[in-house]
Biopython code that builds the backbone (N, CA, C, O; Angstrom):
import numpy as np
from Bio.PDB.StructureBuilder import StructureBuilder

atoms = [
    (1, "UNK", "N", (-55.894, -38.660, 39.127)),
    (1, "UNK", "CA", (-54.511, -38.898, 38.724)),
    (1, "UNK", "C", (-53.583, -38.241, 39.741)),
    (1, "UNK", "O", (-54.097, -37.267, 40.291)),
    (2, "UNK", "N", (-52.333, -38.540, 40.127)),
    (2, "UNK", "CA", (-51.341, -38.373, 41.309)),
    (2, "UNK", "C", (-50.705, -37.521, 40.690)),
    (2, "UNK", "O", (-50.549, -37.915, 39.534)),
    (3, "UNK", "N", (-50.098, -36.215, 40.919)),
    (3, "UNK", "CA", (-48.936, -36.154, 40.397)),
    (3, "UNK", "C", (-49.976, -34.242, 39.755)),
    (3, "UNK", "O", (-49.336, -33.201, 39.600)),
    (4, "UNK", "N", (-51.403, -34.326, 39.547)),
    (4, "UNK", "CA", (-51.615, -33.245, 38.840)),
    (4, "UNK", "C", (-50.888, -31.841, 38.709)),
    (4, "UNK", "O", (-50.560, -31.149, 37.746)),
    (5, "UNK", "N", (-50.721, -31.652, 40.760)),
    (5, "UNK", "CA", (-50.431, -30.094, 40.685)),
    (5, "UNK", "C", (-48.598, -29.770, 39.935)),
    (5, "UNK", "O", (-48.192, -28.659, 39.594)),
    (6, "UNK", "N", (-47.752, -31.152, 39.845)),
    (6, "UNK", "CA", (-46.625, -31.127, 39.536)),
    (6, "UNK", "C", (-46.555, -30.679, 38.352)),
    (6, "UNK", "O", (-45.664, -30.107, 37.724)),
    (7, "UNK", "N", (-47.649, -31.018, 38.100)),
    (7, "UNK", "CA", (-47.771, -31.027, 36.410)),
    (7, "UNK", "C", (-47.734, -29.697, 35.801)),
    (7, "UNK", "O", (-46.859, -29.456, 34.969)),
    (8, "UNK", "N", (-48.611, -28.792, 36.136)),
    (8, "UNK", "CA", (-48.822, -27.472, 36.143)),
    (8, "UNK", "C", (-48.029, -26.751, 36.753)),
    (8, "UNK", "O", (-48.117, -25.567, 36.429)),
    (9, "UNK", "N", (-47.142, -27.027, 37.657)),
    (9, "UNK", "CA", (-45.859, -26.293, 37.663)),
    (9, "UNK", "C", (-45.049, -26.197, 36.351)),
    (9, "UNK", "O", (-44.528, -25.094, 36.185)),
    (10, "UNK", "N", (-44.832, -27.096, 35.398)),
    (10, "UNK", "CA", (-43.975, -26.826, 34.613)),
    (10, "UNK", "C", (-44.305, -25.535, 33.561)),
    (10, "UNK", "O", (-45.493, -25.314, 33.322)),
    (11, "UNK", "N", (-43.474, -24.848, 33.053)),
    (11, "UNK", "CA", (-43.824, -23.596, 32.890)),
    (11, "UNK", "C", (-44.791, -23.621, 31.393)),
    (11, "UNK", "O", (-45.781, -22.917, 31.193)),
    (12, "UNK", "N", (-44.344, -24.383, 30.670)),
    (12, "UNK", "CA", (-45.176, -24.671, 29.141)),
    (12, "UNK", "C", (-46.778, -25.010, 29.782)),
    (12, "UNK", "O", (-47.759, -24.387, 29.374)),
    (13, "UNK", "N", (-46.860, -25.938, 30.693)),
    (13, "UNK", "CA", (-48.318, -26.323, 31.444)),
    (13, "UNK", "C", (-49.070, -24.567, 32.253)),
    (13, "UNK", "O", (-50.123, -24.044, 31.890)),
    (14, "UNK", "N", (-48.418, -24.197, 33.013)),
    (14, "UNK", "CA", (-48.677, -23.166, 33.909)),
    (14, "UNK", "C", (-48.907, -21.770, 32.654)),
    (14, "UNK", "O", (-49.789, -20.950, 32.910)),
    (15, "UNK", "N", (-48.111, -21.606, 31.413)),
    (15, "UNK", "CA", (-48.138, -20.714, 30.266)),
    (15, "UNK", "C", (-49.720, -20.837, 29.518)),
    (15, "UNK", "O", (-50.278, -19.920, 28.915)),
    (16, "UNK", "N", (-50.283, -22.276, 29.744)),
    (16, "UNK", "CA", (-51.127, -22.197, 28.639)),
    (16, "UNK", "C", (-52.919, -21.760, 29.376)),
    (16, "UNK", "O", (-53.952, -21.354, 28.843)),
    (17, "UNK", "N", (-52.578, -22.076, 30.688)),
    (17, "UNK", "CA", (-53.557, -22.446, 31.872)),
    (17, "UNK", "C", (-54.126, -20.844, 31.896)),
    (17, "UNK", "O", (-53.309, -20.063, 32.383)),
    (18, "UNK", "N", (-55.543, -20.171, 31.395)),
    (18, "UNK", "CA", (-55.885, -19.160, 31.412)),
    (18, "UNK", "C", (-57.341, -19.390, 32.029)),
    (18, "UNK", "O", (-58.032, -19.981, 31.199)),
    (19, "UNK", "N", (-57.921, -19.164, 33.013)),
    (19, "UNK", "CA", (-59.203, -19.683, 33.849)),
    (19, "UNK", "C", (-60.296, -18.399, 33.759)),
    (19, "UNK", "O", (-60.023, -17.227, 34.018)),
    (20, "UNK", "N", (-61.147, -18.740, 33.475)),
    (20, "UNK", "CA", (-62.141, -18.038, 33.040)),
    (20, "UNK", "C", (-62.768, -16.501, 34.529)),
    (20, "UNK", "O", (-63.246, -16.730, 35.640)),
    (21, "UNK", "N", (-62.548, -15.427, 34.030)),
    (21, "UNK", "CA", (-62.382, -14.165, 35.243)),
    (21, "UNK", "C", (-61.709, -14.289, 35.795)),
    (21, "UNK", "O", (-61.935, -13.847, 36.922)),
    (22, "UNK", "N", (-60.110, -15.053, 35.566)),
    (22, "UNK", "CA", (-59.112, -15.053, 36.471)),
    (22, "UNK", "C", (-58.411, -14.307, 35.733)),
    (22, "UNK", "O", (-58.777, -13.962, 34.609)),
    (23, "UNK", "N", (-57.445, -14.003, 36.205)),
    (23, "UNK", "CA", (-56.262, -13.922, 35.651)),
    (23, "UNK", "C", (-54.962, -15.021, 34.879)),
    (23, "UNK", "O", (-54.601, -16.054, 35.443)),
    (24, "UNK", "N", (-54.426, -14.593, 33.617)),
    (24, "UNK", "CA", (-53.776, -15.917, 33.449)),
    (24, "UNK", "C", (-52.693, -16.472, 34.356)),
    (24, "UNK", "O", (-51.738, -15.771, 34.692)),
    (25, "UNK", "N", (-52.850, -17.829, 34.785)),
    (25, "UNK", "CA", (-51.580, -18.743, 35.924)),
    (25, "UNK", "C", (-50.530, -18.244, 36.122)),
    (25, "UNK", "O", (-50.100, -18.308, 37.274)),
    (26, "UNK", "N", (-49.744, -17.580, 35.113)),
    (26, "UNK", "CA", (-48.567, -17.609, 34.724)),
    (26, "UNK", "C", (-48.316, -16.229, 35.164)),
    (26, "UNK", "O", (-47.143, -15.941, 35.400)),
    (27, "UNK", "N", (-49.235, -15.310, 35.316)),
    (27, "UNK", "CA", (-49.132, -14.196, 35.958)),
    (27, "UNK", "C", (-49.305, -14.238, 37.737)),
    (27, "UNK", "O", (-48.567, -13.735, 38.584)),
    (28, "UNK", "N", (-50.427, -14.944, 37.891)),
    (28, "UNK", "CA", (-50.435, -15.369, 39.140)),
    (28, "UNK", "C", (-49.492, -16.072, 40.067)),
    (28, "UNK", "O", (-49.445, -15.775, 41.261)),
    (29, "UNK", "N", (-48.760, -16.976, 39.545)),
    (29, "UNK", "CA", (-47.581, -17.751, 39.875)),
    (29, "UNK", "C", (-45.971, -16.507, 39.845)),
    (29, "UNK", "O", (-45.062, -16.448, 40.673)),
    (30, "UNK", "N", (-46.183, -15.609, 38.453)),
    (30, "UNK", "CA", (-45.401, -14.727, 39.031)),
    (30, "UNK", "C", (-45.230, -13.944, 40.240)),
    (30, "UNK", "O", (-44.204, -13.705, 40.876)),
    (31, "UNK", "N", (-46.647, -13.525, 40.470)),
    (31, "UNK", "CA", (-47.018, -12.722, 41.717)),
    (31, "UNK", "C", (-46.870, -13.188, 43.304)),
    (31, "UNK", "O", (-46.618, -12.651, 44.382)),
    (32, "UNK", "N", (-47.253, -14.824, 42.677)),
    (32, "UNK", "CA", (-46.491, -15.575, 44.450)),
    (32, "UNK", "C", (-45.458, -15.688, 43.977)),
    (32, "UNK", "O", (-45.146, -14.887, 44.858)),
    (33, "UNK", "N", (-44.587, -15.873, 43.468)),
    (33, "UNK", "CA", (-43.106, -15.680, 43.644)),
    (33, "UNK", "C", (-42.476, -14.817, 43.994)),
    (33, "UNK", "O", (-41.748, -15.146, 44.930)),
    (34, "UNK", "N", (-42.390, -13.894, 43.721)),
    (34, "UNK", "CA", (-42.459, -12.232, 43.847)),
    (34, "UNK", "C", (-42.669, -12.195, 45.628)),
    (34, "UNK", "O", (-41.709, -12.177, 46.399)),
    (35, "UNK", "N", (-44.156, -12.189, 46.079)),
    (35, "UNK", "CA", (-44.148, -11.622, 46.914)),
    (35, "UNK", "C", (-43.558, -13.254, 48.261)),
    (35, "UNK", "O", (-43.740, -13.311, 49.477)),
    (36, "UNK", "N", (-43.128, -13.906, 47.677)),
    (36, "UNK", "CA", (-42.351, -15.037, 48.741)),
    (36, "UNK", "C", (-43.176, -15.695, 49.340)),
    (36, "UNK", "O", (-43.040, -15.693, 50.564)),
    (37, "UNK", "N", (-44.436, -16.575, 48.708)),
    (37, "UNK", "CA", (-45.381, -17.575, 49.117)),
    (37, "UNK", "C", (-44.851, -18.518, 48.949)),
    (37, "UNK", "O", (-44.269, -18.735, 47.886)),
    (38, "UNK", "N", (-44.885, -19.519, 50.102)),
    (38, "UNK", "CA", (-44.405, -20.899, 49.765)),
    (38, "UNK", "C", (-45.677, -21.493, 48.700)),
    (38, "UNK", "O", (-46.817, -21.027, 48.700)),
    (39, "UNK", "N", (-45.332, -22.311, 48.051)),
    (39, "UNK", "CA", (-45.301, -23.644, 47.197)),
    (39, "UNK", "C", (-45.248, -24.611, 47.543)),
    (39, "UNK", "O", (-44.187, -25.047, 47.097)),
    (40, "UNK", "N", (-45.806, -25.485, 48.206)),
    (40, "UNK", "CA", (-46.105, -27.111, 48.649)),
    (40, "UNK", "C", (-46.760, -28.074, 47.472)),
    (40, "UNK", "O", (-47.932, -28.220, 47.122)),
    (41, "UNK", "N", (-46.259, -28.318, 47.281)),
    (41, "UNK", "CA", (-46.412, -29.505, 45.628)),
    (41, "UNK", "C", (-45.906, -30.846, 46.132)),
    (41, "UNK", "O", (-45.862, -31.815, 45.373)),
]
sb = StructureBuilder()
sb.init_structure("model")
sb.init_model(0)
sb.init_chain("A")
sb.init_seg("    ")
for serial, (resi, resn, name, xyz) in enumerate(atoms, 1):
    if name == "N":
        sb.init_residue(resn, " ", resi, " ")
    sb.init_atom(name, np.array(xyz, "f"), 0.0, 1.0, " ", f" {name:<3s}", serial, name[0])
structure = sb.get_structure()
């Protein structure tokens, strides 16, 4: 499907996304923001 990683940007999608010995998305996505990683989507 086209369009996936857009998808998971949205914050309700990226909130629920918890990956098994990861850390949850939503923390991770804080952390590249934070430290000023681009985002190519």
């Amino acid at each position: 499907m086209r369009g996936d990683a857009v998808v998971v940007m949205k914050d309700a999608v990226a909130e629920s996304i918890v990956p098994v010995g990861w850390p949850p998305l939503k923390d991770m996505l804080a952390t590249t923001i934070k430290n000023q990683v681009p985002i190519y989507v």
